[in-house]
N, C-alpha and C positions, 0 to 999 in steps of 0.2 A: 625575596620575591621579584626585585625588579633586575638582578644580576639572572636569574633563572627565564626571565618573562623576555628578555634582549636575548640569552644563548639561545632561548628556540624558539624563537620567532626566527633566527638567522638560518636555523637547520629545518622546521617545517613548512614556515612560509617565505621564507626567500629572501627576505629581509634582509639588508647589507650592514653587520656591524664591523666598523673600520677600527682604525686604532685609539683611536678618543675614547668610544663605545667599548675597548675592550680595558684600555685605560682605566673607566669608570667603575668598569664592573670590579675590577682590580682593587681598587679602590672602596668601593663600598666593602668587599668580603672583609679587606682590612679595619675598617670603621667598622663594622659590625663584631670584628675579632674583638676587640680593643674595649668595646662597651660589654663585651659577653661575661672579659674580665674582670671588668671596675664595674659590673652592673649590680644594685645592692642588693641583698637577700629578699624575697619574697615572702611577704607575710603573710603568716599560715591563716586562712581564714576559710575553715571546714564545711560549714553550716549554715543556711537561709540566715536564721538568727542572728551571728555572727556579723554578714550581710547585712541584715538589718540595722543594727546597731553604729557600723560603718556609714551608711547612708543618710541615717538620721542625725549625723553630728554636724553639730554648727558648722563648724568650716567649712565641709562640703556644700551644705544647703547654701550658704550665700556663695558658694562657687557655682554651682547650678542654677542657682537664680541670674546669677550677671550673663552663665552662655545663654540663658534663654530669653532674657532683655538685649544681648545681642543677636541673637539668632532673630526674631521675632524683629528687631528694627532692624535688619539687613533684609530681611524675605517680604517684608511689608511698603519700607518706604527707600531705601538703596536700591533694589533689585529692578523695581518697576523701572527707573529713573537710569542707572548707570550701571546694570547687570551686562547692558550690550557691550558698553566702552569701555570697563573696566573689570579687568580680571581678576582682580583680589577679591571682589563684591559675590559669584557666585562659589570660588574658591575655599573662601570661609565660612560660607553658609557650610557646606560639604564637612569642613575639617571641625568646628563647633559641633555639630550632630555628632562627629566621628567620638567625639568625649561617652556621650551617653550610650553609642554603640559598644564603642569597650566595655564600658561599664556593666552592661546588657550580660556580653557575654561570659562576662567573670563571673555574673552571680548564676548564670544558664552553666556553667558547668560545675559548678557549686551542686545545683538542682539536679541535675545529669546521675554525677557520685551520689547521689544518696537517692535517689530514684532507684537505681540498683543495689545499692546498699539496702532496702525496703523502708527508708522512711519515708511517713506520708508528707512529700512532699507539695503532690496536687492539691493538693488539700490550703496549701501557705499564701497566703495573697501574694507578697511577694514575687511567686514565679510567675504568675500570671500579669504581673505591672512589669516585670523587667522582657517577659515574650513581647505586650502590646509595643513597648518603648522601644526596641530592638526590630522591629517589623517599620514604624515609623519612622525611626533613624534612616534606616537602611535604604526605604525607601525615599526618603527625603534627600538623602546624600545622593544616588544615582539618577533622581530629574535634575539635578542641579549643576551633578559632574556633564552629564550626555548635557544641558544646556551649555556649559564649558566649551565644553569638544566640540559643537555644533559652531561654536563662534571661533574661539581663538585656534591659534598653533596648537600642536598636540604638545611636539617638543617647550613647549613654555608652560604648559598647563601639569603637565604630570611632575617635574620637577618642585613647583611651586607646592601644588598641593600636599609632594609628599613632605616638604619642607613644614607647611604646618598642620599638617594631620598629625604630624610626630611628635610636634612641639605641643600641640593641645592636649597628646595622648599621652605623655611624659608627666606633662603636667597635671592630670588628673590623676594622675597614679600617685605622684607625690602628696595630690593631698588627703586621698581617699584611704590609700592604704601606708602611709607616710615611711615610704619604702627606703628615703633617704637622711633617714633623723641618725641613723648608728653609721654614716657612712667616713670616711676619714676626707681629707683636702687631696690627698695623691688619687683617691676612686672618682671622687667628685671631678676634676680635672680631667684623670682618664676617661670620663664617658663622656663630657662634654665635647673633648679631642676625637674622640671616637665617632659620635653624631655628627661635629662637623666634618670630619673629612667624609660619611657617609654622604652627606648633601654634597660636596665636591664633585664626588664619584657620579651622582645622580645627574647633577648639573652636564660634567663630559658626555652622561651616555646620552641625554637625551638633548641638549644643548646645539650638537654638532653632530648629529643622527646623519643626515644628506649629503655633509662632506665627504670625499673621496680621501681619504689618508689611510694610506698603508706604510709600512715602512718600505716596501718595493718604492714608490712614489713619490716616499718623504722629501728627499733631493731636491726634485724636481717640483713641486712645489714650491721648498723653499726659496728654487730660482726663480720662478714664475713671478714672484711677486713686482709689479713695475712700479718704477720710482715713483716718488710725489711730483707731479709739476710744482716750478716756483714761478711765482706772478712777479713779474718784475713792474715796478709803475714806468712812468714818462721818461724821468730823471736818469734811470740806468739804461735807458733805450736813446740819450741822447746821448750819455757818455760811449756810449760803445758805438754808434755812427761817428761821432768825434775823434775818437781816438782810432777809427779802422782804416786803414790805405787804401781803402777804395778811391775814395776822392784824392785830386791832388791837392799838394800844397801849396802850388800856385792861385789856385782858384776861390773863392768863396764861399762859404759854406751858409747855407740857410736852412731855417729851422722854421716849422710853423706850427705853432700851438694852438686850440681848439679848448674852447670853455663852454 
């Protein structure tokens, strides 16, 4: 989505993606290739029931209990206080909700399949607690993002978040549906490898959005760049009067120093 979201925005709206920007996107197809392969099998989980069952196991619930004692002390006593100066603060309000959104929509297509399958569904509480929660998420995460973007960089803001929306939503996965219990140390590594060079990729594209680099230009760039001055103190400024032939060697030389 965000390799597709930068090609056209460059071909409908105008938008300049340079070579960082095409860098990144490069970059993420790769990290995305890489997790496609080492990513673990998907546990089959047919039916609301099923669902249900998932939801209500210990480990999950005290995992939803902790996002929601974090979510709940960021939105309450962080946000009012350092939501303006600090980016991480409305960032994760965003990426904690995004756990229960997933979650929403796993068990909503769950309900989907067997709606047309004709089981009564509507009938299940269930569907009806994962709509409510999925409607609040969603809507929770978009006052919070547009509060983001209203304040910070765009380019800092979209990179971060998708950094940990993914890592929350990673995480949820593992313990909900515990997609990574059969997995080997070469898969594990693989997709670890994989998600990080995807944040790489995201980092160039949106990092370095406004710079002009092309490889037409690269060169020239590179030469642009102008040296560091060096601060020389007193000492190196007296030696090099001292030792310059300006003055003769007949004459006296005076120095006057200032404290």
């Amino acid at each position: 989505s965000v390799s597709c979201s930068a090609i056209l925005s460059s071909y409908l709206l105008g938008e300049r993606l340079n070579l960082l920007g095409k860098l990144g996107c490069l970059l993420s197809l790769v990290g995305s290739t890489v997790m496609v392969i080492h990513a673990p099998e998907d546990e089959e989980v047919t039916t609301l029931e099923e669902m249900t069952s998932k939801l209500k196991e210990p480990g999950f619930l005290a995992y939803a209990a902790i996002l929601l004692a974090l979510c709940f002390l960021l939105i309450f006593c962080l946000a009012p206080r350092y939501g303006q100066s600090n980016i991480l603060i409305y960032l994760t309000i965003c990426s904690v909700i995004g756990a229960f959104s997933v979650s929403s929509v796993k068990g909503l297509g769950i309900a989907i399949k067997g709606f047309f399958a004709g089981q009564p569904v509507l009938q299940h509480p269930l569907t009806w607690i994962l709509v409510i929660t999925l409607v609040a998420s969603i809507t929770t995460q978009i006052n919070y993002l547009n509060k983001s973007l209203d304040i910070f960089n765009t380019s800092l803001v979209f990179p971060i978040y998708y950094v940990l929306f993914t890592t929350i939503v990673i995480t949820t996965s593992i313990i909900l549906f515990k997609e990574w219990v059969t997995m080997t140390v070469v898969d594990i590594i693989g997709t670890v490898c994989g998600f990080l060079t995807i944040i790489l990729g995201v980092f160039l594209l949106h990092a370095f959005k406004d710079m002009d680099v092309s490889l037409g230009n690269l060169p020239q760039v590179l030469q642009n760049e102008q040296p560091v001055p060096v601060t020389r103190d007193d000492k190196n400024i007296l030696i090099e009067v001292d030792n310059s032939s300006i003055a003769p060697e007949d004459k006296p030389k005076v120095f006057m120093l200032y404290t």
